[in-house]
N, C-alpha and C positions, 0 to 999 in steps of 0.2 A: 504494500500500500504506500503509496506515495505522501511523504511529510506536508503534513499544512504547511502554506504559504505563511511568512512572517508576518505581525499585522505591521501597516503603518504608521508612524509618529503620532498622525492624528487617529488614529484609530486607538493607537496606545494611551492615547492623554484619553478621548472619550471613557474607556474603559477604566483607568485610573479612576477619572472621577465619577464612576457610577460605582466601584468600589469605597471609594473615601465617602458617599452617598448611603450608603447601605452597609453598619459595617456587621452587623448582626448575617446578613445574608455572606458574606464576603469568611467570617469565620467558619459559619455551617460548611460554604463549601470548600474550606479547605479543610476540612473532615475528612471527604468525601473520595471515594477513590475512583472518579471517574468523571470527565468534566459536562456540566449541566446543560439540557440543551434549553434553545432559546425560551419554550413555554415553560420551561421549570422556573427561568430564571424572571418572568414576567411574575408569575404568581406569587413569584417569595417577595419581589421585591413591592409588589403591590402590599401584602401581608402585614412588610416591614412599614411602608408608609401610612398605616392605621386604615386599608381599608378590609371588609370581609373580600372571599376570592371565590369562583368557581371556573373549577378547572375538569375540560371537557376532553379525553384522549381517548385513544384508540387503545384495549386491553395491552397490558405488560410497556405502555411509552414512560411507565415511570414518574405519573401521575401524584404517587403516594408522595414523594420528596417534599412535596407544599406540604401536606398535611404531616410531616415529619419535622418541616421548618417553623410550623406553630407550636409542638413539641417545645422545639428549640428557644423559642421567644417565649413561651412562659415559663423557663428556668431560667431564662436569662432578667425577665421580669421579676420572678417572684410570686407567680400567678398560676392557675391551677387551668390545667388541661385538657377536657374528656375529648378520648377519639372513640369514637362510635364507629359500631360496624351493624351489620343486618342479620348476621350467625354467627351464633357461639364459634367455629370453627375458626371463622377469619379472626373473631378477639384474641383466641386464642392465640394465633399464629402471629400477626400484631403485637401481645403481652410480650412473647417470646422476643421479636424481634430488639423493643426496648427496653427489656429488661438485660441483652447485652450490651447496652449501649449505655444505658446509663444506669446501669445498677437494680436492688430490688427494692430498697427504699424509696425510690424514689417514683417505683411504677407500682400500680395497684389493675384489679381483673374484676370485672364485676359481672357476672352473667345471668339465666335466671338459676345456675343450682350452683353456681361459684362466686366466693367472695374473696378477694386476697389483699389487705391493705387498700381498704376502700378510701381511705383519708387523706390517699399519697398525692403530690401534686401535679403526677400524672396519671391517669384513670381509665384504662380500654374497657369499653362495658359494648352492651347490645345494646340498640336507639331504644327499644321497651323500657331500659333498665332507667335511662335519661328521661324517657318522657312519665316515669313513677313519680322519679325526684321531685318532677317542677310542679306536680299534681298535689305531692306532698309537702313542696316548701321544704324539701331537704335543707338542713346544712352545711352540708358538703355544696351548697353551691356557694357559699361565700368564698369569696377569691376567682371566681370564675376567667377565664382572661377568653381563653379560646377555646370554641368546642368544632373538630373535624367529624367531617359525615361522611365515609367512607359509602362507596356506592352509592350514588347519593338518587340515582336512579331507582331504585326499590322506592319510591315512593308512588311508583305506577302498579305494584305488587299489587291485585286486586284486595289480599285477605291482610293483609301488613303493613300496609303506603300511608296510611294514614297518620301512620306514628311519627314519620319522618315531616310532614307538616306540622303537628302538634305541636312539634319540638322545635321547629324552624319559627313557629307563631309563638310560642309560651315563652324565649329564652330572653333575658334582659335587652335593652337594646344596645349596653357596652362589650355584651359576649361579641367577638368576631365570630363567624363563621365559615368554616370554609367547607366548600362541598367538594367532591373528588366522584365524577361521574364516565361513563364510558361515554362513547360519542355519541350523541343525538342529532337528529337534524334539528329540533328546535332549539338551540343552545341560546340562544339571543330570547328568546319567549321568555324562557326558564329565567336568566338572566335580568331580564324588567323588569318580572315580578317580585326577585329577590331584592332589588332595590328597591321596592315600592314598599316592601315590610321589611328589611331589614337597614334601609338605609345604604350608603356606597358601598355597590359590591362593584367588583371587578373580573368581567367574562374575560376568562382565557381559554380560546377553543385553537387543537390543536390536530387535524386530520390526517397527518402524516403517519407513518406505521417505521419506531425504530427500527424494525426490522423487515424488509420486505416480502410481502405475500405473492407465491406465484401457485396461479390455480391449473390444476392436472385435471382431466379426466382419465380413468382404469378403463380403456375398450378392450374385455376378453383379458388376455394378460399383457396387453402394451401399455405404460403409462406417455400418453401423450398431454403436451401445454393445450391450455384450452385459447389462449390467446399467440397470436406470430409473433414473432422474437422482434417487433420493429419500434416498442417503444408507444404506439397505440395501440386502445381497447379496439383493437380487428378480429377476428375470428380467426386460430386456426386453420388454415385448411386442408392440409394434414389428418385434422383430428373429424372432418366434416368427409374426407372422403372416405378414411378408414370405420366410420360408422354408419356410412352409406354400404359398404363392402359386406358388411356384418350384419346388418341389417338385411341384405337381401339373400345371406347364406342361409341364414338362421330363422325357424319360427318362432314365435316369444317362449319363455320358461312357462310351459304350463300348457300350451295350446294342444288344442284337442282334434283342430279342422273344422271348417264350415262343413255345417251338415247337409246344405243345398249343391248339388253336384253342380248349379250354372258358375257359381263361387270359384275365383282362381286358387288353386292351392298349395299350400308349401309344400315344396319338394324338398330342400334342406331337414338338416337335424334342428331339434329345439335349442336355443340357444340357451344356454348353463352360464351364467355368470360367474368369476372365479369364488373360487370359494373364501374364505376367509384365513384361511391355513394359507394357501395363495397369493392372497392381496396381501400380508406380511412376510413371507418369504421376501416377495420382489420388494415390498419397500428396505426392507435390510440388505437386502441385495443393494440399492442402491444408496444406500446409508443418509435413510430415511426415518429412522427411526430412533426418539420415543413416539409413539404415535396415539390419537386417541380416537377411535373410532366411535360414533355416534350411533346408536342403534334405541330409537325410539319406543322402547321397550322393554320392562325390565325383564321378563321370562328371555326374550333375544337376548339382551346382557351373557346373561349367566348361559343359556346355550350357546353361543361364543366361546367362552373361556372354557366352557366341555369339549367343545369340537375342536378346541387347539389343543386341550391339554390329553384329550386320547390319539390326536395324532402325532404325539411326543412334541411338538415343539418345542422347543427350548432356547431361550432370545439370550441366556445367562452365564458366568463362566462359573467354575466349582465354586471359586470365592465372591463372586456374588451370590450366590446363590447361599454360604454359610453365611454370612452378611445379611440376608434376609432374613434366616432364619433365627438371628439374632437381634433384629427390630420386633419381627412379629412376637418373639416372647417380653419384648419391653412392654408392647403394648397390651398384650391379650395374658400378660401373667395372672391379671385379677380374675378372669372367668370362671367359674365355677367348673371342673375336670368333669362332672358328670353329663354337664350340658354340650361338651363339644361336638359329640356325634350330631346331634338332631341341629347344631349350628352349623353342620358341616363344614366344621375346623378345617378334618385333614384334607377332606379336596380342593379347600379353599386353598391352605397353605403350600400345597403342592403344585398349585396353576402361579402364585406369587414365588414362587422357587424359581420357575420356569421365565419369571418376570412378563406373567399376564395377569389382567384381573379386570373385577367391573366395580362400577360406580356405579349405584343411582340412591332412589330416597327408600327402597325396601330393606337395603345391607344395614347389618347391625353397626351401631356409632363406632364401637371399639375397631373392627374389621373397614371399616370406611377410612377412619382416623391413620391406619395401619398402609391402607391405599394410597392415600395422600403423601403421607411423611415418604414413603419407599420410591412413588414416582417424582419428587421434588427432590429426592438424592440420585434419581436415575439408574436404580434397581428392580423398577417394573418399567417395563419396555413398551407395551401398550396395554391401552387402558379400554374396555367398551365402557358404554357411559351413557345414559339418557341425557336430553340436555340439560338438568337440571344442573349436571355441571360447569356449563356457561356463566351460571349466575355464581357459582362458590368461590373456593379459594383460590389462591394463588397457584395454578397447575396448569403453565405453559407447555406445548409439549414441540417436535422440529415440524410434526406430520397431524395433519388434525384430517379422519376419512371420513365422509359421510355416503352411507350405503342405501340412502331412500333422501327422494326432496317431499313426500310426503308422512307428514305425523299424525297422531290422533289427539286431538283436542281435547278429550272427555267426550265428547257427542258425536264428533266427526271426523273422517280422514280429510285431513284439508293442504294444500300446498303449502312449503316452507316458504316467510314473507323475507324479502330482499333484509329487512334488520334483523330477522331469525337467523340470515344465513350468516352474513356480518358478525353477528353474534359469534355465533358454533366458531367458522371459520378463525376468527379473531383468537385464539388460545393457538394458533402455530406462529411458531417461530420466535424463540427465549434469546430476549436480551443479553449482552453480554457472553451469551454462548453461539449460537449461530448466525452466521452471514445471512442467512433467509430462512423464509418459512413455508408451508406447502398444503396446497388444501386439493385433496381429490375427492371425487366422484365418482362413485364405481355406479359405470355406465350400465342401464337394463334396455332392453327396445321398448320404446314408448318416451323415453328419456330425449328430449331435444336439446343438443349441445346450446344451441340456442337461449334455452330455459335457463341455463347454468352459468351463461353471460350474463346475459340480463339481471339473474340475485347477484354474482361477482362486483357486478360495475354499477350498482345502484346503493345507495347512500342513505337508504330511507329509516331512521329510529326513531320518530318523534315520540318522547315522554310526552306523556297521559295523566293526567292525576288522578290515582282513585279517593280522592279525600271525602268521608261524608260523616257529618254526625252520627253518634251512639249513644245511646244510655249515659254508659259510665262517663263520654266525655261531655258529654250534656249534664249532671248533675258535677263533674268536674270544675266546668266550666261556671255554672250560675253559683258554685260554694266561693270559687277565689274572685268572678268577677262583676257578678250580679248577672240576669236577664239582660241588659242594654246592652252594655259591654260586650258580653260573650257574641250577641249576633252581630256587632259590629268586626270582632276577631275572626269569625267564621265570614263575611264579608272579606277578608281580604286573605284568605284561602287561593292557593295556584287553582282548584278545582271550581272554584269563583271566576277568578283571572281569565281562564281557560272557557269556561261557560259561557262568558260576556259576548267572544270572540265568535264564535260556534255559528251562530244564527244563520250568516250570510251562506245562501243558499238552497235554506231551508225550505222557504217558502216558497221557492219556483217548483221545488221538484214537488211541492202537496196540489202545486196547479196542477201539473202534468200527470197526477195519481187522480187527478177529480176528472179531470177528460176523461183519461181510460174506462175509469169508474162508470163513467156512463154509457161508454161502450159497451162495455158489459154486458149491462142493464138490457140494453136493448137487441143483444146476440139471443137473450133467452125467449124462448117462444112460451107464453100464455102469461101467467100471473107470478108477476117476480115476487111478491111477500110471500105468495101460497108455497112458493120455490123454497124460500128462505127457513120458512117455518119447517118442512118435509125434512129438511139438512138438520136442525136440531134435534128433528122427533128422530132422528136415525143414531144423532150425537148420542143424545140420552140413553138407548138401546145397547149403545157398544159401554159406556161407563159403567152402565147398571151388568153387562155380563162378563165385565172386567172384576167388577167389585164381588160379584159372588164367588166367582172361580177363586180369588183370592181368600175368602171368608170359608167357601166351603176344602180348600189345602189344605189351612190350619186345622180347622176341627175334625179335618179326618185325620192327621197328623196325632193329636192331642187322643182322638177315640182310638188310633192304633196302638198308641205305648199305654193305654189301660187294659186294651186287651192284651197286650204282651207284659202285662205285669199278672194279670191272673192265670197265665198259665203254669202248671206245675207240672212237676217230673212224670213223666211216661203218658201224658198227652200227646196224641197224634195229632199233628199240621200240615196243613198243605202248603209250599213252599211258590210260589205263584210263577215264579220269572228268574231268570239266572241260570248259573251255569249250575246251582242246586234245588232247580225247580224238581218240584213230584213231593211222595210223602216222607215224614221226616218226625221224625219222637223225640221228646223233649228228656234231657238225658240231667239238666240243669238249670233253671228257670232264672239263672244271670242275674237275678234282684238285687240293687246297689242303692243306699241312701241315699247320693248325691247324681250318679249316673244314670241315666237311661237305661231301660232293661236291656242284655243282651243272652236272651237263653242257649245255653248250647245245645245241637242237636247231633245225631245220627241219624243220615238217610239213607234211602235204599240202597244205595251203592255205597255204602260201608263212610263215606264220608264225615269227619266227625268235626267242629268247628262252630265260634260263635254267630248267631247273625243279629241282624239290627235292623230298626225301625226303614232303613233304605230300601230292606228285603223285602218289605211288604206295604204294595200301595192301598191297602185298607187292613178293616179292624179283621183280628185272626178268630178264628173258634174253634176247640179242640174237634174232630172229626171221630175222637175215640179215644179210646185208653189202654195200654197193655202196660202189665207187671214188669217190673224193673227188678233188678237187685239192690238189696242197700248200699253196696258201694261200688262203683262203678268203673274200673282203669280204662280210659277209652285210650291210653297208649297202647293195651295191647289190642294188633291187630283180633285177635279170637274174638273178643269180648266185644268188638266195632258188628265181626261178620254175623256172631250171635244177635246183636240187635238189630242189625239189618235183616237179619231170617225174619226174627219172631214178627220185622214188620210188613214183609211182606206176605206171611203168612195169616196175618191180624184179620184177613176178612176187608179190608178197609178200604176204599179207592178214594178217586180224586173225585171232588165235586166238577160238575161242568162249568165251564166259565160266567161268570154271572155278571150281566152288563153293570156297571159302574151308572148309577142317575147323578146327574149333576141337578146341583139345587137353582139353575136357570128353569127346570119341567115342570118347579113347583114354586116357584116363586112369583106372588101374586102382582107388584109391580110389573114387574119386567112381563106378562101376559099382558098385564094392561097398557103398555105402550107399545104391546106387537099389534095387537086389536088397531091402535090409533092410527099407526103406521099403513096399515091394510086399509082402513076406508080412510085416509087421506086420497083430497082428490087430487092430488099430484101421481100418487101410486101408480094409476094402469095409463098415465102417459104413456104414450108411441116412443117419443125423444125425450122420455126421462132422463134416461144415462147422460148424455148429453149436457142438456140443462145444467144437472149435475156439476159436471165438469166446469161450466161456467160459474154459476155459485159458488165453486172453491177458491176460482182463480180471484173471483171477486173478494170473500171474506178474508183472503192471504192480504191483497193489496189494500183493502179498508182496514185491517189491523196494521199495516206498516204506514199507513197516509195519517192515522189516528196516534199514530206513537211520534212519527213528525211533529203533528200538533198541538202532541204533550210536551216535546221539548220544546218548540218556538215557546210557548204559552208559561213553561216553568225556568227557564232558560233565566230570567232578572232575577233575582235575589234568592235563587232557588234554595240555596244552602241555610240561608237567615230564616225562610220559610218551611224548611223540614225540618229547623233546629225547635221553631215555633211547635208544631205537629209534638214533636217527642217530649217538649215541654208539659204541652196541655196533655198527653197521655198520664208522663209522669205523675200531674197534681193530678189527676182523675183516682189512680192509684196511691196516693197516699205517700209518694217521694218526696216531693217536693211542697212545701206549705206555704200558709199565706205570705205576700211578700217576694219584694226581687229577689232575694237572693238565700231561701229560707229554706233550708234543706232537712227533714224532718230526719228522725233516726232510723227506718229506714232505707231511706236516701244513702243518710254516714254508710251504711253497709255497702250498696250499690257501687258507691265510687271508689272504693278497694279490691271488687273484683272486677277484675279483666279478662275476661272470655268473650268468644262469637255470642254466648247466651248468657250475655251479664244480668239481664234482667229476669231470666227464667231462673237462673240458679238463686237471685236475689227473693223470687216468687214463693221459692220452693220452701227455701230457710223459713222468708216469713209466715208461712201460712203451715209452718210443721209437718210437711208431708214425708221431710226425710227422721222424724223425730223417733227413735225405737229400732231403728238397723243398727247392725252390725257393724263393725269398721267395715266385714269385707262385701255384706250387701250393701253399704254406703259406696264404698271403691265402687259394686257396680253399677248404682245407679247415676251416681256423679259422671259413668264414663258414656252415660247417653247423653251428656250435654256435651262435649269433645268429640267424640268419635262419627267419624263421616265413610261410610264405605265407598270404596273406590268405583262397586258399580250395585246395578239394583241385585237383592236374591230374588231369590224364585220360593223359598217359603220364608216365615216366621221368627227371627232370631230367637236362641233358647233364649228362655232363663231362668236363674236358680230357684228354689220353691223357697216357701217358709213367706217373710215378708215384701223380700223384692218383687213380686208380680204386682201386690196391692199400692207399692210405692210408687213401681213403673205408671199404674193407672192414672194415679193423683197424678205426676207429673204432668204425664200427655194430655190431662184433664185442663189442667193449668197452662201449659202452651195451648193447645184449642182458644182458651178464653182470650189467652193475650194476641193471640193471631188474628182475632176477630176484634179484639182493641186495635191493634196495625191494619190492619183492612181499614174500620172505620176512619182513622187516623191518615189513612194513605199514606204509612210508613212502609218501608222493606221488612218481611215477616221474619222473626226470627227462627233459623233454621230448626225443620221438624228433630227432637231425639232419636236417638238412632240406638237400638239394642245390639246392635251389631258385636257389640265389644265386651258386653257385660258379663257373659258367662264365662271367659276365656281370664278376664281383670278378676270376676272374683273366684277363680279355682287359683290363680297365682297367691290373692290374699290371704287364703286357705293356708297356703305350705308348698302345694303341690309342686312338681316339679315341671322343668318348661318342656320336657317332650311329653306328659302328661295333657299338659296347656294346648299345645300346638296341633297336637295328632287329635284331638276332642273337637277341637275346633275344625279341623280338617272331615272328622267325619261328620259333622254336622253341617258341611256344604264349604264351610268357610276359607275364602285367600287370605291367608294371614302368616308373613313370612316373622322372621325371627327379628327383625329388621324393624318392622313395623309393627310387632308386639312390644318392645322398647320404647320405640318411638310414643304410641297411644299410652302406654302405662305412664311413661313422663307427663305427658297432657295431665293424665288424673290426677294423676300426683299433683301438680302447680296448681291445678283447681283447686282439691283437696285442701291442700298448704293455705292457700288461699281461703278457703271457709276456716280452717283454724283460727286462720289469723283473726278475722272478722270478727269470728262468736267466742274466741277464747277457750280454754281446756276447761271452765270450770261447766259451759254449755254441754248438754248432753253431746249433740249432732258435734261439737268443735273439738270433742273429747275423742270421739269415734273416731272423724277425720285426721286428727293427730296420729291414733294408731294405728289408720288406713295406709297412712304415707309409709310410717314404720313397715308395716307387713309389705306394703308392696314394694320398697327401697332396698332388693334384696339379688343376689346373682347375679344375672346379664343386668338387671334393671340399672343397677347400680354402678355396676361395673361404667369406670371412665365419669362418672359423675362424681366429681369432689363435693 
């Protein structure tokens, strides 16, 4: 590399005196072992001249140094420091960083299960941890000088964004602030607003990439540039003809042929894209690798890291490989020895040997934690990864792969957006260690190189604000600043800012929805209300046989484990479906206090083994009886073939299949809306169907023209007006009392707890319904306020007997009512409980053991990895902690909760939480 040119005289005096200028900036960097680039050195030096800063870069440009140089100016001040982050992890890594830099006196860690020298006068904590403080008037905020907001982005997070405004709106107005954000396209929006509430900030945006990105696509196993070597976004054409080539060898992965013989057909083999085992061989090959591969999926994840590590890969040498094996016992020493299997430790650690592994939000903390640390030393080579690791730590890698541009959203497979890709892509190519970075696409037919330019070379991230009033911060807000105030704070909200701006537009397109609209109207032949009316009599027909199918699963569910609990020893059963259908003698009637019945049996083919409520889609009846022995060895085979004689000698056959009535045949609603439907005089239309179709297309477009016209119409002061809304709910219920700013006691409650269901859990307390459980039937019913499953089931979640069924009711009793408070209210309803978690949190409370937990869970339908058993016990826990805190130990409920946390604070749960 060729030496920089000397500067000139006059260049040397400018820079003299932008040193003799700044000298606080001018010590930091000669710290520093590496010289500053220009927006590092805009930011500090804005910092140094008393303004707040945000700084807007492209991942790994080294962003953090501002927010390291307010570090530096309140120790040089005398003035205290919070750097905020958005996960424990990054605090973490954070804490670490300045705690070798400047000691451990003088750094403190604050998370929500970690405290370390909270009074130091430097403080890493999580933004929740900050926006407690300012709710509570901490102490620790005296001295405040500077508070950094690491990501400062996450304030778009739909379920967590909110905090990061809170805190940007509650913090003095002499705190500087300095935000640390990846690149947005609104950086200037973002920017005004900050000045508008926080006084002189200074935007530093900065789009260059310290290290340059050169994007590939994988055709088959050629890695070709997706761009010509000439300096402009041009297209390959190389990579355009050799996917035209392949394209016309090959029928897609999967194709079957058109079944219509007029149809052209492929004569080629299906095209097989390379495998994964494949697409890292050749990147090592070409010394491409740590690499991380995105696979949009955590079940893909981990089938990945199987499919590399049974075909031996191995990316590692012997000494790495004992290297590994010596972080992963640093981190996983605390684990409990008998939980490793059902963790599966040893496959785990043996794909980490091999230096592969996965990332996403299902892997247990400890195992995650273990991830991180190994590929930030460069002893796991590639990583698969959902993207959730775009938003985490600091985990650059040379090769970042993406194997799909479509993801699933929760509802739908949708295409990846140009800031999605930007996003992903963005984590190739680490500072200070590589010349460049490198983003592939492993090409499929269907795949337009085209498509992969286009997200490459487009720029688009505009932050969003999710900011909106809550309970907790709405009685927060009227204790410290009265009713005025608070709607005036809530007035100048980025989600305000951003609102004002929004309109333009709006109203043309409800013109051009009102035209259509009438088009519509008048496609339909006869009587469009008589049309409209027919479409709901049909609506209500499909709900009403949604609803029963549902009502009638459960109670045959519930009528089959009473009939498999009265059966007893040497009862004959008919076994219905399976690979042990026919008849079958009850050799064990499985009866367990806690567990579902699982009777063992012996069937006619000597088969001996338990079953379960899965085995039988209705209630059982014994078919007859034969004599048993009193003690039974069904090890040995004699004594299996002995009972299989006697049973089929018993006389006794199978009953004939006996139709299943669903309670749609007899359900007197649902007749009476089939009646209505039939002599509707839309029914025996000619061009029914038709019509039809038109009324759909019409009710889609009048729902999106009316939701328009919610936003034009809500759009001015909307936030001051739904803060209003939670207001008068609040006083309706008894939070808030006469007076601006009158918070009754319990309100004081309300505004200590912070959950999605602050007010349910607040409901619950008040009105006693959790009053008389257990710690561990409290752990389960607290974990229906927290827990969200990731998709619908198909029946019932269990749950324990004894008191939590009766508590569960009251609950769902009490959200009902408040939902229909928020409806009347025209607030957003707070999310239904979810039993999902309950029976699984309270067998942990119990004692039991986690493959106990896990395998319970599993045969009762449930996904529920080891990962995300941690994860949801922590939620309950913080709630829990939280009710402690509120109602104190000498409270019954506060007492229980206290030694909820206890019981469940145990094993894996605990493991890696200080």
């Amino acid at each position: 590399m060729a030496a920089s040119p000397s500067p000139s005289p006059a260049e040397a005096y400018q820079a003299s005196r932008r040193r003799g200028k700044h000298p606080q900036l001018t010590r930091f960097a000669a710290e520093a072992s590496f010289e500053f680039d220009d927006f590092q050195v805009r930011g500090c030096e804005a910092l140094e001249d008393g303004h707040g800063v945000l700084v807007c870069a492209p991942t790994g440009a080294g962003k953090t140094v501002v927010g390291e140089f307010a570090v530096h100016l309140a120790l040089a001040e005398g003035r205290k420091c919070f750097y905020t982050t958005p996960i424990k992890a990054l605090s973490n890594q954070k804490y670490n960083d300045l705690v070798d830099r400047y000691g451990n006196d003088a750094v403190g860690l604050l998370t929500g299960d970690t405290a370390i020298n909270g009074s130091a006068q430097i403080v890493v904590m999580t933004t929740e941890v900050l926006r407690n403080m300012l709710y509570a008037g901490s102490s620790a905020l005296t001295d405040l000088g500077y508070v950094v907001m690491d990501e400062i982005h996450y304030l778009a997070d739909r379920f967590r964004g909110a905090v990061w405004e809170e805190v940007i709106l509650h913090l003095p107005e002499y705190v500087r602030v300095v935000g640390l954000s990846a690149t947005v396209s609104n950086a200037e929006e973002f920017g005004e607003w900050l000045v508008e509430v926080r006084g002189d900030t200074t935007v530093v945006v900065d789009e260059h990439r310290p290290v340059p990105l050169w994007q590939h696509m994988m055709v088959g196993n050629r890695l070709l540039d997706l761009f010509a070597d000439d300096g402009e976004l041009r297209m390959n054409p190389g990579l355009l003809r050799r996917v035209e080539e392949v394209g016309r060898m090959h029928a897609p992965a999967g194709f079957r042929g058109p079944r219509n013989r007029g149809r052209q057909q492929f004569r080629g083999p299906r095209f097989r894209p390379p495998s994964r085992v494949d697409i890292l061989t050749r990147l090592d090959a070409a010394g491409l690798l740590p690499a991380i591969v995105f696979i949009f999926s955590r079940a893909g994840c981990d089938a990945a890291v199987a499919q590399c590590t049974r075909a031996g890969l191995q990316l590692n040498s012997p000494e790495e490989r004992a290297e590994v094996r010596r972080i992963i016992a640093e981190h996983t020493g605390d684990l409990p020895e008998g939980d490793l299997g059902v963790l599966g430790y040893w496959e785990w650690r043996e794909a980490l040997e091999s230096g592969i592994a996965s990332h996403h939000a299902g892997l247990l903390p400890a195992f995650k934690e273990t991830v991180e640390d190994l590929f930030v030393r460069g002893l796991v080579k590639v990583v698969f990864a959902t993207e959730t690791l775009a938003l985490g730590i600091n985990m650059p890698a040379r090769t970042v792969v993406l194997e799909r541009l479509v993801k699933y959203n929760g509802e739908a497979h949708v295409d990846l957006t140009p800031g999605e890709y930007t996003q992903l892509t963005g984590r190739a190519g680490r500072r200070g260690i590589d010349v460049e970075g490198h983003a592939v696409v492993v090409w499929q037919p269907g795949v337009d190189p085209k498509q992969v330019a286009g997200l490459a070379s487009t720029r688009t991230y505009p932050l969003r604000s999710s900011f909106r009033p809550g309970y907790n911060m709405a009685i927060n807000l009227v204790r410290q600043l009265g009713g005025q105030e608070a709607r005036e704070l809530l007035e100048q909200s980025f989600a305000q800012f951003q609102a004002d701006r929004s309109v333009v537009g709006l109203s043309r397109r409800i013109e051009k929805n009102r035209e259509a609209l009438a088009g519509y109207r008048e496609a339909i032949t006869g009587d469009f209300d008589e049309m409209l009316s027919y479409v709901e009599l049909r609506k209500k027909i499909s709900d009403r046989e949604k609803a029963l199918a549902k009502q009638n699963s459960a109670a045959r569910r519930a009528s089959t484990a009473e009939s498999l609990e009265r059966l007893r020893k040497g009862d004959v059963i008919a076994v219905p479906a399976g690979r042990r259908a026919g008849l079958a003698v009850v050799v064990d009637p499985g009866l367990d206090p806690i567990r579902e019945p699982r009777p063992v049996v012996v069937t006619e083919d000597r088969w001996s083994g338990p079953l379960s409520l899965a085995d039988f889609p209705s209630p059982v009846e014994p078919l007859g009886h034969i004599k048993l022995p009193k003690h039974v060895e069904l090890r040995s085979p004699k004594t299996r073939r002995d009972i299989a004689s006697s049973l089929r000698n018993a006389g006794i056959s199978l009953p004939g299949r006996q139709r299943r009535r669903s309670g749609a045949q007899d359900d007197a609603e649902l007749a009476m809306l089939r009646r209505e439907l039939r002599a509707h005089p839309c029914h025996g239309l000619a061009e029914r169907e038709a019509n039809l179709r038109w009324v759909e297309r019409y009710q889609r477009l009048e729902a999106e023209t009316q939701q328009l016209e919610r936003r034009v119409a809500a759009t001015t002061h909307s936030l001051a007006r739904a803060f209003d809304r939670i207001r008068d709910l609040l006083d309706e219920r008894g939070y808030l009392g006469k007076g601006e700013n009158r918070v009754t006691e319990h309100g004081e409650r309300l505004a200590r707890l912070y959950s999605e269901s602050d007010l349910l859990a607040a409901e619950c307390i008040r009105h006693g319904v959790w009053r008389g459980l257990s710690p561990a039937e409290l752990a389960a019913i607290v974990s229906t306020l927290v827990f969200e499953a990731r998709r619908d089931s198909a029946g019932e979640p269990r749950l324990p007997s004894g008191a939590v069924p009766r508590a569960w009711q009251d609950t769902v009793r009490l959200w009902t009512e408040l939902a229909e408070d928020e409806r009347r209210h025209r607030l957003d309803r707070t999310r239904e409980p979810d039993a999902g978690f309950a029976w699984p949190v309270y067998r942990w409370a119990r004692g039991e053991s986690l493959e106990q937990v896990l395998t319970t869970a599993e045969a009762n339908g449930q996904e529920l990895s080891a990962g995300d058993f941690v994860r949801w016990s922590r939620q309950v826990i913080d709630l829990l902690d939280q009710i402690r805190t509120v109602l104190g130990r000498e409270d019954q409920v506060g007492a229980a909760a206290a030694k909820a946390v206890k019981a469940l604070r145990r094993g894996v749960v605990a493991a890696g939480a200080e």
